[in-house]
mmCIF file of the N, C-alpha and C atoms, coordinates in Angstrom:
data_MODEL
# 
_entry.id   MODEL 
# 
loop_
_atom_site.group_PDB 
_atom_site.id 
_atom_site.type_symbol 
_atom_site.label_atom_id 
_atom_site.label_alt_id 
_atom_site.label_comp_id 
_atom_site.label_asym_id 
_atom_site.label_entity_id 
_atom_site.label_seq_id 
_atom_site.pdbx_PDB_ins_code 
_atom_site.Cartn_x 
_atom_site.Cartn_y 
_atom_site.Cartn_z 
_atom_site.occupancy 
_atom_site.B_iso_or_equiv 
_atom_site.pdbx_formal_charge 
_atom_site.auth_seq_id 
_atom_site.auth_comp_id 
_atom_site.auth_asym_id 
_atom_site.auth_atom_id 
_atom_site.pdbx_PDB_model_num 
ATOM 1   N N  . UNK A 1 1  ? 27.976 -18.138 -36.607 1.00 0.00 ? 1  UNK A N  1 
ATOM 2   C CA . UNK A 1 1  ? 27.539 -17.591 -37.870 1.00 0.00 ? 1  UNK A CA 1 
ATOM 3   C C  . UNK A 1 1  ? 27.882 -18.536 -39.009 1.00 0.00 ? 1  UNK A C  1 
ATOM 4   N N  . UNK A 1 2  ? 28.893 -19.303 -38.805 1.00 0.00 ? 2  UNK A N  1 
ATOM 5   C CA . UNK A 1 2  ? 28.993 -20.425 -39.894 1.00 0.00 ? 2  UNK A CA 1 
ATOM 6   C C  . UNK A 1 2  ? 28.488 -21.340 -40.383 1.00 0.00 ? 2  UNK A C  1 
ATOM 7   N N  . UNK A 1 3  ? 27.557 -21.705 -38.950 1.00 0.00 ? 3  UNK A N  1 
ATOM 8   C CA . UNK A 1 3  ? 26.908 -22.929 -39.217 1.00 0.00 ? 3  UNK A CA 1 
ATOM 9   C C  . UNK A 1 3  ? 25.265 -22.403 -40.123 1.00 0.00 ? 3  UNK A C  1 
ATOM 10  N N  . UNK A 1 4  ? 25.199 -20.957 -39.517 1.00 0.00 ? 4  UNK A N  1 
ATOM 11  C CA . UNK A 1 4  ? 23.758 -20.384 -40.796 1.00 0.00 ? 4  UNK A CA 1 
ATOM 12  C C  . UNK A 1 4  ? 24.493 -20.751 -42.167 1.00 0.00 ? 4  UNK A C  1 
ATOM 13  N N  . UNK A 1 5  ? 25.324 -20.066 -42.313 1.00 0.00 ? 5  UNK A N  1 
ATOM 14  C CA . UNK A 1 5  ? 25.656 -20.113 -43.953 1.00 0.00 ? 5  UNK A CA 1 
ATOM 15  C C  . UNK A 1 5  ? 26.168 -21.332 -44.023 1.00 0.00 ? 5  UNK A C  1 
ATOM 16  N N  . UNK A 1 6  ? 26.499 -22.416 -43.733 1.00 0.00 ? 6  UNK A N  1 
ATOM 17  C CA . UNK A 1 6  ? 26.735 -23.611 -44.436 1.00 0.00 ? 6  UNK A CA 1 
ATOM 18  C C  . UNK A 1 6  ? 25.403 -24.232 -43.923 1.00 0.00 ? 6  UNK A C  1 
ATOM 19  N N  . UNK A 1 7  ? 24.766 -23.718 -43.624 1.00 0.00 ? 7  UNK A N  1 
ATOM 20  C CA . UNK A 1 7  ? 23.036 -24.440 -43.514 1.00 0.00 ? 7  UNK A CA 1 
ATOM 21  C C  . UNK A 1 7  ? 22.408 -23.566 -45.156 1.00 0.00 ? 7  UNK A C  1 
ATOM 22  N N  . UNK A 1 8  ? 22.393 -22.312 -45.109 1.00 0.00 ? 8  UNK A N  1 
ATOM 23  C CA . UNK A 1 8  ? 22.458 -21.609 -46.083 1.00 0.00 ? 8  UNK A CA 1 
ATOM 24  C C  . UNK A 1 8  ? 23.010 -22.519 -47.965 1.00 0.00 ? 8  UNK A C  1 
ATOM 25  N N  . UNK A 1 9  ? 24.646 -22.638 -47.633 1.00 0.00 ? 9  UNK A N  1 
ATOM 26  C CA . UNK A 1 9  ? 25.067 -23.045 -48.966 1.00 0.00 ? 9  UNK A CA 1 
ATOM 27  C C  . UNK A 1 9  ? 24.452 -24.860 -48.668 1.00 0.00 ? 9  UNK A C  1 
ATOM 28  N N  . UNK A 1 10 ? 23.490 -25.504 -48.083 1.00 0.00 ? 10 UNK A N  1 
ATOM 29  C CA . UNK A 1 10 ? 23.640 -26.944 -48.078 1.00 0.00 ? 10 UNK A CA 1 
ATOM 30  C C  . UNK A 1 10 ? 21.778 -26.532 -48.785 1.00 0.00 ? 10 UNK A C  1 
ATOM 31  N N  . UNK A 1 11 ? 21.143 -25.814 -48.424 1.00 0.00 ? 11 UNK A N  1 
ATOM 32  C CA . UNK A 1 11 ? 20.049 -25.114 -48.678 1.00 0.00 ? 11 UNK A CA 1 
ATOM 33  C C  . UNK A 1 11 ? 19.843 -24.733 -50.575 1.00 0.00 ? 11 UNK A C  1 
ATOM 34  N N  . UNK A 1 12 ? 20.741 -24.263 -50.483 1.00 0.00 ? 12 UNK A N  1 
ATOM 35  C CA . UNK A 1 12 ? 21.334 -23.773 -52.297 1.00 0.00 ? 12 UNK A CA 1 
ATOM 36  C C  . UNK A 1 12 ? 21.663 -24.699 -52.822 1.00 0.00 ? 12 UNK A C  1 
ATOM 37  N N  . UNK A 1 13 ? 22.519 -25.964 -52.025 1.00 0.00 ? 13 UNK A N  1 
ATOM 38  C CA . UNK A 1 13 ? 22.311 -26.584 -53.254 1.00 0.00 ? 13 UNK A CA 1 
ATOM 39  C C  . UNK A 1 13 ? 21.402 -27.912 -53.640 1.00 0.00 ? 13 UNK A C  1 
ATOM 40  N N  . UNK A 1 14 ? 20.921 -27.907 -52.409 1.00 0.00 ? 14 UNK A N  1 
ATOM 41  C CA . UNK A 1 14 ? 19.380 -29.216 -52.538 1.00 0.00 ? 14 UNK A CA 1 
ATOM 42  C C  . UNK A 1 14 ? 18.578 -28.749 -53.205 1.00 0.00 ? 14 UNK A C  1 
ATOM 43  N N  . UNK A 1 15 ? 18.500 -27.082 -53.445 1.00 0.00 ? 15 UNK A N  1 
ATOM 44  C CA . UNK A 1 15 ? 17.130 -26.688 -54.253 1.00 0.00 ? 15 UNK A CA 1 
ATOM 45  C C  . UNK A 1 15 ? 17.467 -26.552 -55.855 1.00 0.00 ? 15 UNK A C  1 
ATOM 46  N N  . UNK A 1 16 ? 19.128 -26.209 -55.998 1.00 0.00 ? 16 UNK A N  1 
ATOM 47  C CA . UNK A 1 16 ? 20.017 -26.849 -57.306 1.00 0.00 ? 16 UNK A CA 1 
ATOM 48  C C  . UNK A 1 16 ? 19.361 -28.393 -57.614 1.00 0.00 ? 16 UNK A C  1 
ATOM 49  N N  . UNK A 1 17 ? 19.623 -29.027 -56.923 1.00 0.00 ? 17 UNK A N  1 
ATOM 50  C CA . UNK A 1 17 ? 19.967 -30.237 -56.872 1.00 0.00 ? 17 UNK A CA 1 
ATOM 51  C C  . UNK A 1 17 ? 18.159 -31.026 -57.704 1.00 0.00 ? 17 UNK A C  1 
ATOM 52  N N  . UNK A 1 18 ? 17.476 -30.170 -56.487 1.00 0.00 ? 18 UNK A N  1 
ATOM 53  C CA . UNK A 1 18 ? 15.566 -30.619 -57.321 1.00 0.00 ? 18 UNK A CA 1 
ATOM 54  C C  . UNK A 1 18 ? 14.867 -29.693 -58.482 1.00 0.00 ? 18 UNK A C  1 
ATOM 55  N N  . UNK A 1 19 ? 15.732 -28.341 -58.676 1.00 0.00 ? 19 UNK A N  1 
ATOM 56  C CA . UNK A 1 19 ? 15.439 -27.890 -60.197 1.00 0.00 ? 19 UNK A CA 1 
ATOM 57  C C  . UNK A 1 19 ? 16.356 -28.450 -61.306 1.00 0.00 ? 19 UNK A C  1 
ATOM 58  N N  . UNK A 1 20 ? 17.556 -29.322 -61.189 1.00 0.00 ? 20 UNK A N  1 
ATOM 59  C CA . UNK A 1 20 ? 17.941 -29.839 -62.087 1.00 0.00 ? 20 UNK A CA 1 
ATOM 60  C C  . UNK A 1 20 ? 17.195 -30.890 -62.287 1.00 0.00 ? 20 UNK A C  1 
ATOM 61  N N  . UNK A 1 21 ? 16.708 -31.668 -61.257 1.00 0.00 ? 21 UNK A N  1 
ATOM 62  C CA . UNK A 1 21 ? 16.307 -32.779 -61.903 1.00 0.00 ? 21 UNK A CA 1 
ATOM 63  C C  . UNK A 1 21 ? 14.762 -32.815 -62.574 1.00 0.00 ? 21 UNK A C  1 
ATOM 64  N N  . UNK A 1 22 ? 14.290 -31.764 -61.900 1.00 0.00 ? 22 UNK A N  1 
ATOM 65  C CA . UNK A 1 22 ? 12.590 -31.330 -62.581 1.00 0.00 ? 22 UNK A CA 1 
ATOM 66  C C  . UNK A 1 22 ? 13.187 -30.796 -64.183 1.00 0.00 ? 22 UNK A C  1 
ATOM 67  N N  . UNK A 1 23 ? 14.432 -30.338 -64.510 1.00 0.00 ? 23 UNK A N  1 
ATOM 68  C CA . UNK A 1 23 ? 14.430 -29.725 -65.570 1.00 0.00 ? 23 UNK A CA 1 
ATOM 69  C C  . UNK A 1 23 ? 14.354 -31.077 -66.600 1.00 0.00 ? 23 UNK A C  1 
ATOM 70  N N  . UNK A 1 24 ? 15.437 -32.105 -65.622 1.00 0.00 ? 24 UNK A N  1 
ATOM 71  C CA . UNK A 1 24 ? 15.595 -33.352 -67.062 1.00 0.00 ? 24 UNK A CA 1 
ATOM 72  C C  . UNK A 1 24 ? 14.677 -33.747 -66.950 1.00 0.00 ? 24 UNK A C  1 
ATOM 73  N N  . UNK A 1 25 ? 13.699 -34.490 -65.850 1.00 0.00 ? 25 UNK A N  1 
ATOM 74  C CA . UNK A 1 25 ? 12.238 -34.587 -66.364 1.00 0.00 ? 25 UNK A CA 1 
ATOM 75  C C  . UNK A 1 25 ? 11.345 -33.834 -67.170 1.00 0.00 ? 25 UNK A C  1 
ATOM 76  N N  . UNK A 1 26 ? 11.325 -32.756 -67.308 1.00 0.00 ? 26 UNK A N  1 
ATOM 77  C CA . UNK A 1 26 ? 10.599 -32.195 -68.418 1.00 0.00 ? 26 UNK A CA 1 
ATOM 78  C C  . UNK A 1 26 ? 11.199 -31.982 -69.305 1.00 0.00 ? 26 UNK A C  1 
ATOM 79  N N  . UNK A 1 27 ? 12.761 -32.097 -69.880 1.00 0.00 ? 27 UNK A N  1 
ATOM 80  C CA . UNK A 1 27 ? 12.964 -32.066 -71.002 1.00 0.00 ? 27 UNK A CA 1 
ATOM 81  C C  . UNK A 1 27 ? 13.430 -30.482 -70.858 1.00 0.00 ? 27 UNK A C  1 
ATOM 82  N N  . UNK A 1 28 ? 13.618 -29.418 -69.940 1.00 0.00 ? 28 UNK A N  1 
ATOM 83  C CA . UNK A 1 28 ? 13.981 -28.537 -69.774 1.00 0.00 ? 28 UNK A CA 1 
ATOM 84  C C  . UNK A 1 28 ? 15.336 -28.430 -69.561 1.00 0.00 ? 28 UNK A C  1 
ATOM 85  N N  . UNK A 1 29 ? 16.368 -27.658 -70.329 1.00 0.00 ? 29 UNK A N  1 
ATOM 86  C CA . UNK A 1 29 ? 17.439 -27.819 -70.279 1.00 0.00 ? 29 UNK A CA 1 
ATOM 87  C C  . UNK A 1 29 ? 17.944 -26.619 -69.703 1.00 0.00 ? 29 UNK A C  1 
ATOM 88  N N  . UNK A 1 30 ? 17.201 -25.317 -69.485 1.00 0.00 ? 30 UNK A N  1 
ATOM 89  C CA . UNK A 1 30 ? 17.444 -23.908 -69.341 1.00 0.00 ? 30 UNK A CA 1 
ATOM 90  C C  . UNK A 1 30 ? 17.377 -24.171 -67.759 1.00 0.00 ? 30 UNK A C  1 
ATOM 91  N N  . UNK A 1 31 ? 16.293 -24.631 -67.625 1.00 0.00 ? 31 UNK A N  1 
ATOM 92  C CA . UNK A 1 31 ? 15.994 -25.293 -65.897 1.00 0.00 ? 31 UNK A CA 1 
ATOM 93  C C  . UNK A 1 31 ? 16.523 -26.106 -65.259 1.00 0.00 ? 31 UNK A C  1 
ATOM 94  N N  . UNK A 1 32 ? 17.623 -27.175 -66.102 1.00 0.00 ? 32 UNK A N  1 
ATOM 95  C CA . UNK A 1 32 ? 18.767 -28.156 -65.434 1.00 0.00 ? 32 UNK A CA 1 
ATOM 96  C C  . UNK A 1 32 ? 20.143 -27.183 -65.698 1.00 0.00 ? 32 UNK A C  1 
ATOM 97  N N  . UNK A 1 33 ? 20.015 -26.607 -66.554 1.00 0.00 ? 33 UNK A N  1 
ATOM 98  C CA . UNK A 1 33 ? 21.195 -25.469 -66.352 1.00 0.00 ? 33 UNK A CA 1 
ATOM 99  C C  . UNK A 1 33 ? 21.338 -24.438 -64.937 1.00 0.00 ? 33 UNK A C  1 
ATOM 100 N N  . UNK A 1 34 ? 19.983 -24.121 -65.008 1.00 0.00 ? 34 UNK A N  1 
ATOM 101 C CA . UNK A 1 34 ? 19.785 -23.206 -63.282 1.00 0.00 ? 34 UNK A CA 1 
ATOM 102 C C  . UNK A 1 34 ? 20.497 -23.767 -61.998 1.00 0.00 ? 34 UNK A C  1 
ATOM 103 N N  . UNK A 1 35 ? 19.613 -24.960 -62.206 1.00 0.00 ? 35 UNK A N  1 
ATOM 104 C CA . UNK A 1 35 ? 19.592 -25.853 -61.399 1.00 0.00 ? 35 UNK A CA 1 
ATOM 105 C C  . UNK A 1 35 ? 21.319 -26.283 -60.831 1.00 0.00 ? 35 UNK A C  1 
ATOM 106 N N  . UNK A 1 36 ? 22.247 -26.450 -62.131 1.00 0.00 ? 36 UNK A N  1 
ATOM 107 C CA . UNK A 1 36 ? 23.525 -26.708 -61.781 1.00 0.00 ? 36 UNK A CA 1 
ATOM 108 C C  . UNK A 1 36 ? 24.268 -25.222 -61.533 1.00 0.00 ? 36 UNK A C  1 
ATOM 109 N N  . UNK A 1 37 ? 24.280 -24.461 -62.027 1.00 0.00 ? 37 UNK A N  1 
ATOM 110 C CA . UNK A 1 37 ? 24.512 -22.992 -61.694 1.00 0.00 ? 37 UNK A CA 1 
ATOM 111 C C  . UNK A 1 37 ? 24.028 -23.006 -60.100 1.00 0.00 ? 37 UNK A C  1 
ATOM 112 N N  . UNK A 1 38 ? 22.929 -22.818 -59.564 1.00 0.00 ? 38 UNK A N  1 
ATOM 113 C CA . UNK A 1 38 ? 22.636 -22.934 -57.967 1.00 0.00 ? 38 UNK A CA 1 
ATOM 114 C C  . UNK A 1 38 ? 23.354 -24.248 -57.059 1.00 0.00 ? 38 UNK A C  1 
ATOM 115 N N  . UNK A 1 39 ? 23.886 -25.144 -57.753 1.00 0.00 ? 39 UNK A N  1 
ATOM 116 C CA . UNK A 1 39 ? 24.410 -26.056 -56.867 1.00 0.00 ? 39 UNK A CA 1 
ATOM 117 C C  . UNK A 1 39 ? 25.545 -26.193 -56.844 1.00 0.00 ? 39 UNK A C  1 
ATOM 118 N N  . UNK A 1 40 ? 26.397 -25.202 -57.971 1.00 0.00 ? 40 UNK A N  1 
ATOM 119 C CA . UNK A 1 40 ? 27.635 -24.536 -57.858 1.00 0.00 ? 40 UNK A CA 1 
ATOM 120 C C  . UNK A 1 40 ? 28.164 -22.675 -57.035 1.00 0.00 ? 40 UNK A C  1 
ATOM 121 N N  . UNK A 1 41 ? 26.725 -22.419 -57.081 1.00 0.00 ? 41 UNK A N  1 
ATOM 122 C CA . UNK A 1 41 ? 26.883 -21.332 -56.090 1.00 0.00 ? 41 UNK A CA 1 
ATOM 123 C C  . UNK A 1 41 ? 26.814 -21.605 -54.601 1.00 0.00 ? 41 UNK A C  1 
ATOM 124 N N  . UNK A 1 42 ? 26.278 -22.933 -54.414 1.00 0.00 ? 42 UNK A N  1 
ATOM 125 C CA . UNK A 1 42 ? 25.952 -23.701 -52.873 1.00 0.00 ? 42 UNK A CA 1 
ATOM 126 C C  . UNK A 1 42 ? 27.313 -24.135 -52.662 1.00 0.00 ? 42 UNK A C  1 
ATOM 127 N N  . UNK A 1 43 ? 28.061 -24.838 -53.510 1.00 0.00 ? 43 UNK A N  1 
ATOM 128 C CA . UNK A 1 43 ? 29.361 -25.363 -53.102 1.00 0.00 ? 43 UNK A CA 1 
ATOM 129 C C  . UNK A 1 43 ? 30.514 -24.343 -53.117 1.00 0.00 ? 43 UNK A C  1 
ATOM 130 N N  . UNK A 1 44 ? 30.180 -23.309 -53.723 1.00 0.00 ? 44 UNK A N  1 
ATOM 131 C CA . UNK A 1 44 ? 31.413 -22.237 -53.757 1.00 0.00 ? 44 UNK A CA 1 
ATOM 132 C C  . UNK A 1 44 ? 31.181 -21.615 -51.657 1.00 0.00 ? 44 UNK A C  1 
ATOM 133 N N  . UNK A 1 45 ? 30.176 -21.594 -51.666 1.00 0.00 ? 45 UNK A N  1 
ATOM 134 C CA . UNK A 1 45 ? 29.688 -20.914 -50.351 1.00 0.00 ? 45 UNK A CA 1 
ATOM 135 C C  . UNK A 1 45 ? 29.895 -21.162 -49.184 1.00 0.00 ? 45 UNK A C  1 
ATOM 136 N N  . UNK A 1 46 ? 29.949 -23.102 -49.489 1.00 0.00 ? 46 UNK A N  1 
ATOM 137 C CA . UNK A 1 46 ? 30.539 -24.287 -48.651 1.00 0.00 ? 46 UNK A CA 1 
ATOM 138 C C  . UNK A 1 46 ? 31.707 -23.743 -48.734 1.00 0.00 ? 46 UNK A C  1 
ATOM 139 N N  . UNK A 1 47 ? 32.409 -23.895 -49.619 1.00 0.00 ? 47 UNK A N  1 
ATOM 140 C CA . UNK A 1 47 ? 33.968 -23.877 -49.423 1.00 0.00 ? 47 UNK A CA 1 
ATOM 141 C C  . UNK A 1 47 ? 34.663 -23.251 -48.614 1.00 0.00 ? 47 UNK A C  1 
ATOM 142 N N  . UNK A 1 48 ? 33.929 -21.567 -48.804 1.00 0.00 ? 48 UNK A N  1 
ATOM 143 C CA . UNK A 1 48 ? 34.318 -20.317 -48.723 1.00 0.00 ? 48 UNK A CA 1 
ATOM 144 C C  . UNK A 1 48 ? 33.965 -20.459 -46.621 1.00 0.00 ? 48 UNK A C  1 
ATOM 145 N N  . UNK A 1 49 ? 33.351 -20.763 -46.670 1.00 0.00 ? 49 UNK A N  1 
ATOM 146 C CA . UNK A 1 49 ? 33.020 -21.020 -45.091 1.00 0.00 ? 49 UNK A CA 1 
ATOM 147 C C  . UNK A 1 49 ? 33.974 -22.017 -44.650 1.00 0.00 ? 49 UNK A C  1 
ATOM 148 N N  . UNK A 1 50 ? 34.401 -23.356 -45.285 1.00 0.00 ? 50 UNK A N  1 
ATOM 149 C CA . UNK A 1 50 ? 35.117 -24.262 -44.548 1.00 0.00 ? 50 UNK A CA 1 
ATOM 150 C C  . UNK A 1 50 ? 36.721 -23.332 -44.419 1.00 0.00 ? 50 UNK A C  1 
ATOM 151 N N  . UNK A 1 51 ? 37.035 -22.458 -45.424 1.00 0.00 ? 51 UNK A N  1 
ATOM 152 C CA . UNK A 1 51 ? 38.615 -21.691 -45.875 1.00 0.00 ? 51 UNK A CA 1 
ATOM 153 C C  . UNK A 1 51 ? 38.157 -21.080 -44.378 1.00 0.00 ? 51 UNK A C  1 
ATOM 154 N N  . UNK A 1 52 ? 37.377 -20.312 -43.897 1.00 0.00 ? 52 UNK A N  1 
ATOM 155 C CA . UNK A 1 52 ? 37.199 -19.427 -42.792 1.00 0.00 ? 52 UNK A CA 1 
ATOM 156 C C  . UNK A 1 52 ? 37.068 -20.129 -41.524 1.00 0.00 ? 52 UNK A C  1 
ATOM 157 N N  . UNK A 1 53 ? 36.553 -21.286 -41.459 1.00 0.00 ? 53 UNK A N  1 
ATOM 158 C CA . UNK A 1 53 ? 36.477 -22.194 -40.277 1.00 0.00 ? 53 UNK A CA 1 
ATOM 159 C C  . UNK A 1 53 ? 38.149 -22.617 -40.116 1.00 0.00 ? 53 UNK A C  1 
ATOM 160 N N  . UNK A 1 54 ? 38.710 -22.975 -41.364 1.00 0.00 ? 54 UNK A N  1 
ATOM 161 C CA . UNK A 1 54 ? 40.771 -23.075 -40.915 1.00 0.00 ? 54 UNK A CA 1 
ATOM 162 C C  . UNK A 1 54 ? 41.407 -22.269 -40.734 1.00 0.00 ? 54 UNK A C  1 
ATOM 163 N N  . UNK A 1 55 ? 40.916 -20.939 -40.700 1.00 0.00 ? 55 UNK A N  1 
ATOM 164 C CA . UNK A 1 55 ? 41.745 -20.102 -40.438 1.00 0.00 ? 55 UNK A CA 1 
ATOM 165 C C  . UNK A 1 55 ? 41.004 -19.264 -38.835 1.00 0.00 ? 55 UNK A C  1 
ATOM 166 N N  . UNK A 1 56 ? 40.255 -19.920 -38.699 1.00 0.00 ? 56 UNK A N  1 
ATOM 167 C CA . UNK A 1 56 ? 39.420 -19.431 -36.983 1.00 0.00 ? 56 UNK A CA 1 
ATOM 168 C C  . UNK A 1 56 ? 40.724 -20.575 -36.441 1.00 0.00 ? 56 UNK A C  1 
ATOM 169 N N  . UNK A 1 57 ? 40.631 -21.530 -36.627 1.00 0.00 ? 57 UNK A N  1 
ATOM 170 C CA . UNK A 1 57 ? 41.458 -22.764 -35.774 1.00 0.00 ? 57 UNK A CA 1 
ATOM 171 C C  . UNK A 1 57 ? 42.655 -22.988 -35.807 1.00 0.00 ? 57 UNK A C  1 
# 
């Protein structure tokens, strides 16, 4: 089940990762804001899975 959700949080944050940068190309700042907001909810998700993978082992 770990490897869905860190497929999951790696998922969240590549799609962070291409609405931030569509935002600075257009000059959208509300949309590079999203964009980093989703690629900080991808890495919180990562984390939260690797804390649970050290404590399985």
């Amino acid at each position: 089940m770990s490897g869905t959700e860190k497929g999951k949080a790696a998922a969240e944050q590549a799609k962070g990762k291409a609405k931030e940068a569509l935002g600075r190309t257009v000059g959208n700042e509300r949309m590079a804001a999203e964009g980093r907001a989703e690629q900080a909810k991808g890495d919180a998700r990562h984390a939260k899975e690797d804390v649970k993978d050290a404590f399985r082992h």
